[in-house]
N, C-alpha and C positions, 0 to 999 in steps of 0.2 A: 471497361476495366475487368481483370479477371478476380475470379471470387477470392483468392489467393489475396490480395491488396485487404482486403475487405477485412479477411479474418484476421491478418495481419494489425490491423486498427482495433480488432476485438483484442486480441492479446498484449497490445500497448497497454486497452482499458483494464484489463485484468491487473497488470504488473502495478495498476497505481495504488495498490491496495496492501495494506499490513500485513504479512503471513499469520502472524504472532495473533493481531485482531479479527481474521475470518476462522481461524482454525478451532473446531474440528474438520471446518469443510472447505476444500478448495478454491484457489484464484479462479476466477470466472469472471470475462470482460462481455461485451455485449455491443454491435452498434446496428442501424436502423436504417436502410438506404431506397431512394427510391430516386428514380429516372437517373443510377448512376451517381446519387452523390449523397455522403452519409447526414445524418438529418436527425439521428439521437445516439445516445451512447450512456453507457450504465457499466458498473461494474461491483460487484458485491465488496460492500463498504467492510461490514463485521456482523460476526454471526447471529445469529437470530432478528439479525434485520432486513431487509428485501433485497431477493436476489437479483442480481445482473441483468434478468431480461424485464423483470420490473421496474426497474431503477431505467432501463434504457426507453421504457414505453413512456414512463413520468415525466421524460427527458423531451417529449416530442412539443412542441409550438401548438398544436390542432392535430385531431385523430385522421389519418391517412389511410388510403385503400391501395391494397396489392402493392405492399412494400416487399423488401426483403428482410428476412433480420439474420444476420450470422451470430454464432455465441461459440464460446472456447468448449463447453462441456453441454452433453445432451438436457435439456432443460429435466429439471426433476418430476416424477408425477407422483409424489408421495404429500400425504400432510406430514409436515415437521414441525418445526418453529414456524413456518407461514405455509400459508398452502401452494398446491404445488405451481410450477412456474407454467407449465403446460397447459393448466388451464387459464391462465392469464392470458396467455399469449392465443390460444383460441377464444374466447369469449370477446377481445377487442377487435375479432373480425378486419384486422387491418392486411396478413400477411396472405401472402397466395406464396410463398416460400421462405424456407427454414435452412441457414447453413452451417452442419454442426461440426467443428472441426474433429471429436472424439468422442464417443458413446463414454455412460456413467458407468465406471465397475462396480460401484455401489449398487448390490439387487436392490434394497430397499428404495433406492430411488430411481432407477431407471424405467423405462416402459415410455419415457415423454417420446421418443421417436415413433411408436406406433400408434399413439393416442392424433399426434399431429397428422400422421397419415392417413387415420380414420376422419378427423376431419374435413378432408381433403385440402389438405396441404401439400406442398414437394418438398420433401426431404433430400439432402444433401450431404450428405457422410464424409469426412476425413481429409475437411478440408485443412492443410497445415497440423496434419494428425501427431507427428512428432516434436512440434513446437509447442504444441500445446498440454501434449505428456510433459513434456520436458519442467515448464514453469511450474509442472506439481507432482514432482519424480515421487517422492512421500505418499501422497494420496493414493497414487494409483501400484505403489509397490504394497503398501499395505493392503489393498482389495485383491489384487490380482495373485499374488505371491503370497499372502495370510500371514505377514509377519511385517515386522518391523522396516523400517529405511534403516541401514545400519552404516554410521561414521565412524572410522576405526581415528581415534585421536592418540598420538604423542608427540616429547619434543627427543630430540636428541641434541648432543652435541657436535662440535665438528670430525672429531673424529671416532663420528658412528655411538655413542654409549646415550643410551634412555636412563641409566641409571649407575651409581658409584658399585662397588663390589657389595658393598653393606645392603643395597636396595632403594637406596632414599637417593630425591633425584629434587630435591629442594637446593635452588633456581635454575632450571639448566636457561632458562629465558627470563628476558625484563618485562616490565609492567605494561608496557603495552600490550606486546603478544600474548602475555598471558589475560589482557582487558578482552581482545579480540574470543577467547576460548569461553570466558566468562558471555558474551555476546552469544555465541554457538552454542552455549547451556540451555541459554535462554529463549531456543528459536528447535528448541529440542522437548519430547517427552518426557524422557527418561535419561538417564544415566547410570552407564553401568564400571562396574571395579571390581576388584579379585580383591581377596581377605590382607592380602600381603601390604596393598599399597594402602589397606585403609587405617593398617596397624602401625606400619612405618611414617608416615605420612599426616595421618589426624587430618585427612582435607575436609573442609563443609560442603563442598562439590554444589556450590549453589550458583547463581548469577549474579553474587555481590550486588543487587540493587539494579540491575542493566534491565531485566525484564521477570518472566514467570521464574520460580524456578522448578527444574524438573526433578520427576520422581528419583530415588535414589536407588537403585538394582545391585546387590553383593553379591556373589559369586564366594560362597565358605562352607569349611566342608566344619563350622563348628561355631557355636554362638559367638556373637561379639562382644568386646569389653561394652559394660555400660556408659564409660568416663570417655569411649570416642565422641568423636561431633555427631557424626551421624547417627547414632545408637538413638536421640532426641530425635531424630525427624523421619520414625516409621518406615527406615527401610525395609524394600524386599528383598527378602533374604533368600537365596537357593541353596541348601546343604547338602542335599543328596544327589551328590557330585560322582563322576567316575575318576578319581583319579590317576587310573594309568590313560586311560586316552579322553581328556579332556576336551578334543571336540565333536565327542560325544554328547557334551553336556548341552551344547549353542543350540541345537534343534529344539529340545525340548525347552530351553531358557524362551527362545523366539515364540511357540506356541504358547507358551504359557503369559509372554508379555499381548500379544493379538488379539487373547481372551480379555484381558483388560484393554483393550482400546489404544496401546502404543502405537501410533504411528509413527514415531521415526526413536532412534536410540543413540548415544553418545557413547561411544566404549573407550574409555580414557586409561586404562593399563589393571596392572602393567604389561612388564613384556610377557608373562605365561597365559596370561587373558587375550592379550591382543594375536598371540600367536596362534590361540584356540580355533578364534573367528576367522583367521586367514588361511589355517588347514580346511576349516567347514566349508569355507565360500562363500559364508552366509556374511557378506558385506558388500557395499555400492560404493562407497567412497571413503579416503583416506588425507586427513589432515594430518601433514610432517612440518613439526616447527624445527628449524634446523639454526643453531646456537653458534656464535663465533666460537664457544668455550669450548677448551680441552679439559678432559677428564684423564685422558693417557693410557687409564684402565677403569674398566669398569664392567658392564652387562649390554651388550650390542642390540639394538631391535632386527628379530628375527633371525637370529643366532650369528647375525652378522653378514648377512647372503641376505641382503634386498633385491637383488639381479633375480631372485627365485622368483619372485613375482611381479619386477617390473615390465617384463612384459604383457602381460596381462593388465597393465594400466594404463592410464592416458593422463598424462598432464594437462590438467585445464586452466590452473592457474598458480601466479606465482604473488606473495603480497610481501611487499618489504616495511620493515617495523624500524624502531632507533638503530635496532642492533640485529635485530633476526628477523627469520623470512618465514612464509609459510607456502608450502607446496600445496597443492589439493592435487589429487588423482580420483581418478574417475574408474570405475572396471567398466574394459572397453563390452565386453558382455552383462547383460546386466539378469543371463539368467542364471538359478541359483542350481 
């Protein structure tokens, strides 16, 4: 069997896992194989509990010599929450090979591929290297890139308006898809809003109860009323904005959210916010809820020219709701 099968089986392990309950740290699957046939499997349950290649050694019937073991992420060699997985997996003396499908961009934890090779163990690098990016685009955008995952969300109507002439865009979708957005709050950091929609609007920008809820990020170039919803739950606030060319401001917003530890961010409007981050670039993907309702007139997302940067997207999915649908796009480059 080629080692491709193998890893392939590490990242089923991986996916069976909560994002919401491992995170801060990524899906990581793990299985265990010897004379060609898998024989343990583990997968990091939730955080600060034992990682995946422990969980797959615990997994095994009796201790075994000169197995194989593949894992989705280079095993850690840091103490954290548990100590590191590298040594674990060298001290049971069972492996004479290691197959890693993608090194850790975390400094703080990497090194377990060299420690395993001083060992002498055989290391194995990049096996299924993009499938295994893929199940933790988040993790490794925030290591690699030093800033946030960035989801540009809205909804529009059918014929193109995010918003009435007045600004307020209270229902353009029903309760379902907007349950669905409540869901994506909650599998999120942070969320972020411009002063306009928070003024017009009064949202509590929370998860209704579905999961965590995420931090709350404004984008104002001037304090907030105190009698909004959010004014109660410690937004951060950005004021010292450029207002002639606002996306000027996403750079410095993204660094400053990295320092606090955001790994991924919800950018939910309106349309001068959302257009900020699609002049920067500084975005990965794009949730469009798209509404049977007419407005007739109103405020266009993106001044009404999405053809500007549909080609630069990829459609990855489409979900259909009672009444509305939601597109996802993907930027087919994902570098910034």
């Amino acid at each position: 069997m080629q080692n491709s099968f193998f890893m392939q089986q590490a990242i089923e392990e991986a996916l069976k896992a909560d994002p919401n309950k491992v995170y801060p740290n990524p899906l990581v699957g793990c299985v265990i194989v010897k004379n060609e046939k898998i024989i343990g499997r583990g997968y990091h349950k939730k955080f600060a509990t034992n990682h995946a290649e422990v969980n797959a050694i615990k997994s095994l019937e009796a201790p075994v010599k000169n197995a194989d073991l593949y894992v989705t992420l280079e095993p850690c060699a840091h103490f954290g929450k548990n100590p590191p997985c590298v040594n674990a997996i060298i001290k049971s003396k069972m492996f004479k090979k290691v197959v890693i499908a993608v090194a850790d961009p975390n400094k703080k934890a990497m090194g377990g591929i060299e420690e395993l090779k001083k060992a002498g163990i055989e290391v194995l690098l990049g096996d299924r290297e993009k499938e295994a990016k893929k199940i933790n685009q988040r993790f490794f955008t925030f290591f690699q890139k030093e800033r946030p995952y960035v989801i540009l969300k809205y909804a529009r109507t059918q014929d193109g308006f995010i918003a009435r002439l007045d600004g307020s865009s209270k229902w353009i979708t029903e309760k379902d898809a907007r349950r669905d957005v409540h869901l994506t709050r909650s599998g999120c950091d942070a969320i972020l809003v411009g002063r306009n929609t928070i003024e017009r609007d009064n949202p509590s920008l929370d998860s209704h109860g579905l999961g965590r809820d995420p931090r709350i990020v404004i984008l104002s170039s001037k304090p907030l009323l105190s009698t909004l919803n959010v004014s109660k739950k410690n937004p951060l606030i950005f004021q010292k904005l450029n207002e002639k060319h606002p996306e000027n401001n996403i750079k410095i917003v993204l660094d400053n959210l990295f320092k606090e530890n955001v790994q991924s961010l919800l950018v939910e409007g309106g349309e001068k916010t959302i257009t900020s981050f699609i002049n920067s670039g500084y975005y990965d993907e794009i949730h469009e809820y798209v509404s049977p309702k007419k407005f007739n007139q109103g405020i266009p997302f993106f001044g009404g020219d999405f053809k500007k940067i549909r080609s630069s997207l990829e459609l990855v999915s489409e979900i259909s709701f009672s009444k509305d649908i939601r597109k996802t796009y993907k930027k087919k480059c994902l570098q910034d």
